[in-house]
N, C-alpha and C positions, 0 to 999 in steps of 0.2 A: 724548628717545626712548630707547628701553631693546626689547633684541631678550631678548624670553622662549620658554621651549620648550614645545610644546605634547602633549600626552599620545601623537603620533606619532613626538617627537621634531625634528619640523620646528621652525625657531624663525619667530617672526612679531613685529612690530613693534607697539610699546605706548606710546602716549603719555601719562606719568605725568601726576595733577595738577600744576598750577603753583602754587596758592595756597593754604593748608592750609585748609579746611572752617570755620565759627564751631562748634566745639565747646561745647556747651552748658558753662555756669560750673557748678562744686558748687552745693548746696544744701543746704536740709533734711531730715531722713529724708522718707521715702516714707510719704503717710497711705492710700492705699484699697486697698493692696499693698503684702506682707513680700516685700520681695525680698532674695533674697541669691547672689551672685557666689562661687560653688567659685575659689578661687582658686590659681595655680600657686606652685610652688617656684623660685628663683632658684639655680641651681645655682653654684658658686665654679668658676671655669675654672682655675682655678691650681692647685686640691689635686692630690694625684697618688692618682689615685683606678682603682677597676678597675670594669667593670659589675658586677658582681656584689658586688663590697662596698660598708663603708656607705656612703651618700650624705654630700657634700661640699654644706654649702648656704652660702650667700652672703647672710647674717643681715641685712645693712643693708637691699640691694637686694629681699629679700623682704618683709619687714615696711614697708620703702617703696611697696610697693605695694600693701599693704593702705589704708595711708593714702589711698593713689588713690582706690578703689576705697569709702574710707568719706564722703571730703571729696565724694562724688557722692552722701551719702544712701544707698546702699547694703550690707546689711548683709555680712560675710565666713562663709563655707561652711568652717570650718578642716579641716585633715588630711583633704581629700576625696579622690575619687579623680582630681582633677585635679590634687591636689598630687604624684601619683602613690604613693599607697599601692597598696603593693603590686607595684609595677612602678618599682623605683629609690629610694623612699623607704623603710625600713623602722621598727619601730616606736621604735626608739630614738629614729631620726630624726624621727620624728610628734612622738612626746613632746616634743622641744626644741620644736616647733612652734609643738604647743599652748603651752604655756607663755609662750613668747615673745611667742606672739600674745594671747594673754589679757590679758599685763600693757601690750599694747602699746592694745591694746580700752577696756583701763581709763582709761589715758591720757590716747586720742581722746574717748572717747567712743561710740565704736563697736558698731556690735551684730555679735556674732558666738556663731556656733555651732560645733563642733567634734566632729570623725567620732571614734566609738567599732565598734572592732573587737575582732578575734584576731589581729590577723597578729603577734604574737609566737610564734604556734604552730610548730611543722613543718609542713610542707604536708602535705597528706591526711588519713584520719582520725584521730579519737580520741576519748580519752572525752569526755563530755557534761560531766562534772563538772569539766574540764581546760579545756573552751572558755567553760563560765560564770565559772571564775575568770580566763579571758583579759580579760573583757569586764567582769568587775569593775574587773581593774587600771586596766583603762582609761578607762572609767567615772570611777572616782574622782580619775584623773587630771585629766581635762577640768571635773567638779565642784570640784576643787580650782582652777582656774582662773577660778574666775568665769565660768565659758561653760556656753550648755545644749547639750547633749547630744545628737547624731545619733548611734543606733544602726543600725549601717550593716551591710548583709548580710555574713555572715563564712563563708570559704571553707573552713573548718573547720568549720563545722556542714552546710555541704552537701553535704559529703563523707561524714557522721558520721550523721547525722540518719535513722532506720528509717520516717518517716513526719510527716503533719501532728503528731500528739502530741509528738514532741521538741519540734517549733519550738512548738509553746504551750505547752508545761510552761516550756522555757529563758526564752523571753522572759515569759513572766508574771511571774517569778521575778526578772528584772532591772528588770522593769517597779516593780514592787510597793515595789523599794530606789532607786530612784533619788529622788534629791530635789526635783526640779523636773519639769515633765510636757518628754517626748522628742521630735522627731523621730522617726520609722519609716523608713529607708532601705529601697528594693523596687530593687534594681538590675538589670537583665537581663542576661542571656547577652551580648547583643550589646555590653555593656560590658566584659564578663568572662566569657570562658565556663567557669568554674570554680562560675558561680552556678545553674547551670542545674539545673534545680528546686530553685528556692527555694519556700520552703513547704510540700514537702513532694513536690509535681507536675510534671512536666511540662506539665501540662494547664493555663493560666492561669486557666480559669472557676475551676476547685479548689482551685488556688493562693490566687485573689484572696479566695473564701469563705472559705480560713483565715486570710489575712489580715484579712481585715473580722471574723472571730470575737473574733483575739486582739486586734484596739482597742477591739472595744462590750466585751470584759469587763476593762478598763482604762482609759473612756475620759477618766476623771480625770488620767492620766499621760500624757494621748498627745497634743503639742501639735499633731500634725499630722504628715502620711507625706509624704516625698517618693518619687513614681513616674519611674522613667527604663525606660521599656518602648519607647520611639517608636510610639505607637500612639493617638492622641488617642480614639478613641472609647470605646476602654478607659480612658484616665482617666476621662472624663466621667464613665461608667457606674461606675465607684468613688465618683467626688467624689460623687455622690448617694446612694451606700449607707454616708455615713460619719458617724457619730452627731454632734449638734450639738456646737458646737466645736471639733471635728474637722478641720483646714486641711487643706487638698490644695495640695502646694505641686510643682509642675510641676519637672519633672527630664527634658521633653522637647527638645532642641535639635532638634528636625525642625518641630512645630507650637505651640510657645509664641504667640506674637503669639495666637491664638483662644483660645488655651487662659487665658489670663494675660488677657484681654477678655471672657471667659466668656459666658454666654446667659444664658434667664430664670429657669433652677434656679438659678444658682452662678457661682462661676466660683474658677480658681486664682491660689495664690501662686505662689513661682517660686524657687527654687534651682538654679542654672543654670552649668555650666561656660562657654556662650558668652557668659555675660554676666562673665565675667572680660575678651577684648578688647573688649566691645560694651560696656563699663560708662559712658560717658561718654551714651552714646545711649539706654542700656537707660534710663538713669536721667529720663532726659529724657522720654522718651515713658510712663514711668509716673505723672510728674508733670501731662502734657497729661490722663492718665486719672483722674487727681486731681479734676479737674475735671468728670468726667462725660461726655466727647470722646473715643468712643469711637471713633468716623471718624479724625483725628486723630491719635491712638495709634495706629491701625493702618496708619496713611498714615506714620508713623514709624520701628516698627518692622518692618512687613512686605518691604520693601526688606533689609533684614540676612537673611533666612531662604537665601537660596543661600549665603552662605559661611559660616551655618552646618552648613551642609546638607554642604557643601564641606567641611568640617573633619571632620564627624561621618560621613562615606565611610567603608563597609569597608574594611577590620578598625576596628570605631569604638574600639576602646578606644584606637587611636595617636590618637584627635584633640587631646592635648597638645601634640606635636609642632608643630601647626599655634599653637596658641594661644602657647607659649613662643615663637617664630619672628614672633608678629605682635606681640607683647612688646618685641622686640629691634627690630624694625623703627620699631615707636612712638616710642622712647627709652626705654625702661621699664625697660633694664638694657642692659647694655654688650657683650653677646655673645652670640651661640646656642649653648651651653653647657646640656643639660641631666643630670640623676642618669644615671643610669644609661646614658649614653651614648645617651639615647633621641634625640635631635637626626635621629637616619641613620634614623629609622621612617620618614618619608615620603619620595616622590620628589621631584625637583629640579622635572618639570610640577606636581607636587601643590602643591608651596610658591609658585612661580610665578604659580599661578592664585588660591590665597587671596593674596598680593600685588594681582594686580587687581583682587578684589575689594575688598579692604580700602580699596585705595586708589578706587575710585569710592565707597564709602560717606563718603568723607572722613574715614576714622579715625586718621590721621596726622596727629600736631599739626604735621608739620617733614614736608612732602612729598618734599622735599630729601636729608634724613636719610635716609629711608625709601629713595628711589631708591637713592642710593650703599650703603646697604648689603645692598640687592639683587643691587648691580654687583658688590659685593663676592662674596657666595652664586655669583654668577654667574661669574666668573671663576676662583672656589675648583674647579667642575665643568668650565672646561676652556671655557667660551659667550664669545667674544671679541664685542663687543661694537664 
């Protein structure tokens, strides 16, 4: 029994699993779905580190986790914004990232893909011809890696940018150089709101027509866009206006499970911050859908959508905090320790309740483990128990 507190503050009584869940075994890649898992940073608890400078990372424990994350057939999302670019990781630190994880990709065997930005910028504006050389550097970096290439929306061109025309001249122009066909990162506000009109708009119908512009007159380069809007209807209604070839790979943590099961048009891939804790299960039930078992797949994964839902709570961009925190709880690293001191973004009922959830979905291989270091969480805020 374990007394957790609830969003009143009142605490209430929790009885943990007893017996950890059959976790589905690794496998195979994934054949009827690209999936791939945004995965987090492993912070070093020991460097002596400030928020605001660089990040301190914890090279074995991260890159161990990718391994997790790939022995499930699943592919890796590198330098996402779940590794916290931009928010505690910075691009020096990206850089070691990619790198690391590329030659670690190589290896395995793994497939991974790897975020291309600016945040080597200054924050705010500036010139156009300053943000296309950021996105070279970086660019070439990730091609120098063996990885393809997410062009991820850059907080410097939305600052900079007078209209739809910048954003089609700059990426046509990155588009046209790159070596292998891209990802298209579309990230929303509600992830970052430093992105807010991307494309050029506030207006998303306007927005989304420049975006659909600049992939049909590219659509040799463009392996496919990932959308994180939370808005499934509006995926949909893109995933149909996107020239053949074109993958729509889901970046929604609210309605994946429909979205990743698709209808009689189409249906999406999936690049997915939730599916960094949810990777043993994600994987699983993409495999039932291998088969054609659509009922199945959704009788699988549709039970995980409240903690993500739960995670992905306003302000969404802190939903790291929950996922490095269900990390720690798994075994998956040895502490709640993350960059930038992000660990303290959520509340102690916020942590508490992705705890129950997690643990009714049976995501804890060591239900045991998980308790005591709950207790532990728990006792650090003072909850005697």
């Amino acid at each position: 029994m374990i007394r957790l507190p609830d969003t009143t503050g009142a605490l209430r009584s929790y009885e943990p699993r007893a017996e950890p869940a059959a976790l589905p075994p690794g496998g195979a890649p994934l054949a009827s779905r690209i999936v791939f898992s945004a995965a987090h940073v492993v912070a070093d608890p020991y460097a002596d580190t400030t928020p605001d400078g660089p990040a301190a990372v914890d090279w074995d424990a991260t890159l161990a986790f990718r391994r997790h994350l790939w022995s499930h057939g699943l592919g890796v999302a590198e330098a996402m914004d779940t590794a916290q670019r931009g928010m505690g990781l910075d691009w020096g630190g990206a850089r070691e990232l990619i790198r690391r994880s590329g030659a670690e990709a190589r290896a395995s065997g793994g497939r991974i893909a790897c975020g291309v930005g600016t945040d080597q910028l200054p924050p705010g504006p500036t010139g156009l011809a300053g943000i296309l050389a950021a996105y070279e550097e970086q660019l070439a970096v990730v091609e120098e890696s063996g990885s393809q290439a997410i062009l991820m929306a850059s907080r410097a061109l939305a600052a900079t940018a007078s209209g739809p025309d910048d954003y089609a001249e700059l990426y046509g122009r990155l588009l046209r150089q790159a070596a292998e066909p891209v990802i298209l990162h579309w990230l929303g506000p509600m992830f970052d709101p430093a992105l807010t009109g991307y494309w050029g708009s506030e207006d998303l119908d306007k927005a989304t027509d420049t975006f659909v512009d600049i992939i049909a007159a590219h659509p040799d380069k463009v392996d496919g866009v990932k959308v994180s809007l939370l808005d499934a209807d509006r995926e949909v209604a893109l995933r149909r206006r996107l020239p053949d070839g074109v993958r729509c790979y889901t970046g929604d943590d609210f309605n994946y499970p429909q979205l990743i099961a698709g209808d009689e048009h189409g249906f999406s891939h999936a690049l997915l911050g939730i599916f960094d804790p949810l990777g043993p299960l994600a994987a699983d039930a993409v495999r039932v859908l291998d088969t054609g078992d659509v009922t199945a797949f959704r009788a699988r994964l549709d039970p995980t959508v409240p903690l993500s839902r739960h995670l992905f709570q306003a302000p969404t961009r802190f939903y790291k905090t929950g996922v490095v925190f269900l990390a720690w709880l798994a075994g998956h690293q040895s502490h709640f320790t993350m960059v930038g001191g992000l660990q303290s973004a959520r509340s102690l009922p916020h942590l508490a309740r992705a705890y129950e959830l997690a643990d009714g979905l049976g995501l804890f291989p060591d239900p045991a483990l998980a308790e005591s270091r709950m207790k532990q969480l728990l006792a650090l805020y003072g909850v005697a128990q």
